[in-house]
N, C-alpha and C positions, 0 to 999 in steps of 0.2 A: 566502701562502696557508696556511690551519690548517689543519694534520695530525691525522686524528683515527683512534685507535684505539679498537675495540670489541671487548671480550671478555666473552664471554659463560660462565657454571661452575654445572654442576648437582652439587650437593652428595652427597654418601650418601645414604640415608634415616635413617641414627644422628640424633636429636634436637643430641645434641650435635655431631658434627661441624656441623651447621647452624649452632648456636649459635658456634662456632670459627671456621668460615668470617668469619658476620656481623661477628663481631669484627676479625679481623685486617683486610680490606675496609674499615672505618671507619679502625681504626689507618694502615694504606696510603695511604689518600686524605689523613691527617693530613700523612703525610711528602711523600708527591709531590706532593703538591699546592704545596710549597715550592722544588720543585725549580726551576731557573731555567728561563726558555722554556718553563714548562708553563702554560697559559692557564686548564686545570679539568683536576680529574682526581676524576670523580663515582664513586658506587656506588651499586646499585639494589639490592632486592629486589623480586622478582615479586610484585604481589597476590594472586593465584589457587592462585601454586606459591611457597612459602616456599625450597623447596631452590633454583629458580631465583635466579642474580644477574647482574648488570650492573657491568660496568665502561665508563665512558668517559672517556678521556680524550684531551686535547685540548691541541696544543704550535703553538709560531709558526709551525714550520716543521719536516719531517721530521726534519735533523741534529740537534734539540732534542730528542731519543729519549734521544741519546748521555748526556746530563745525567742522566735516568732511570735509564739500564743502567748507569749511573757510580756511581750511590747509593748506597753500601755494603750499605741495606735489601733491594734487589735479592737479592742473594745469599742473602738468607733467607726471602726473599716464596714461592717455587716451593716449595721442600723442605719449606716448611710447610703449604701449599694443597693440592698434587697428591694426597696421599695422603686428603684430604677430600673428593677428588671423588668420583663416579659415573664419571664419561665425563671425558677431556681437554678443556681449555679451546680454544672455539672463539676465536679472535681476528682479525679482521678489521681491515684499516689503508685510510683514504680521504681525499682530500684535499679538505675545504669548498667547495662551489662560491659564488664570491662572487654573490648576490643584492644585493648594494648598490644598482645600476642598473634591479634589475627596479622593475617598477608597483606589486608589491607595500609599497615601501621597509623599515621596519624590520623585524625578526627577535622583533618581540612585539605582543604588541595595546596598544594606548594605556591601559588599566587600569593597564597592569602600567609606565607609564615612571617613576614612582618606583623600583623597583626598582633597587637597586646594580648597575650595570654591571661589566662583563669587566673591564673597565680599572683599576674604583677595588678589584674584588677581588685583582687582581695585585698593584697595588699595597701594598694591606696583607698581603698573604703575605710578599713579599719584606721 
């Protein structure tokens, strides 16, 4: 079952802390996203609200956290964020409910089955 976490970080209003945020959030997703067991590990920016961001990310299985919190990057991800915020980071952990069996079947509209799969993106990370 995929374990997915979501964190959600409202920025300052300093231009720059935004801009800092934005950055590091990219730089983040470069690294975990290599980490082993992590399936994606996206970042958003709000349309409407630029301070607003998104994190999600997404692992095979809960213990595949471990891998994350094991990253050495870890250690320098918070002491650099936190003081960017507004507000503390909301984050929220759930676990995928499989729809493979529902009526609906895949997990995208038939436009999009070209599109690179989960699988062959893991694959070129690793």
């Amino acid at each position: 079952m995929v374990y997915t976490i979501v964190v959600h970080l409202y920025a300052n209003d300093n231009p720059t802390d935004i801009t800092k945020l934005k950055e590091k959030l990219v730089e983040a997703s470069s690294v975990y996203s290599k980490d082993k067991e992590t399936l994606s590990w996206f970042v958003m920016q709000d349309v409407s609200d630029p301070r607003k961001f998104t994190i999600v990310e997404r692992y095979l299985k809960e213990s595949s956290q471990t891998y994350h919190l094991n990253n050495p990057y870890w250690k320098t991800f918070d002491p650099y964020v936190n003081p960017l915020l507004e507000k503390p980071m909301d984050l929220r952990r759930f676990n995928e409910l499989d729809t493979s069996a529902s009526s609906a079947g895949a997990h995208y509209h038939e436009d999009a089955s070209k599109d690179t799969t989960l699988g062959e993106m893991y694959d070129e990370a690793v």
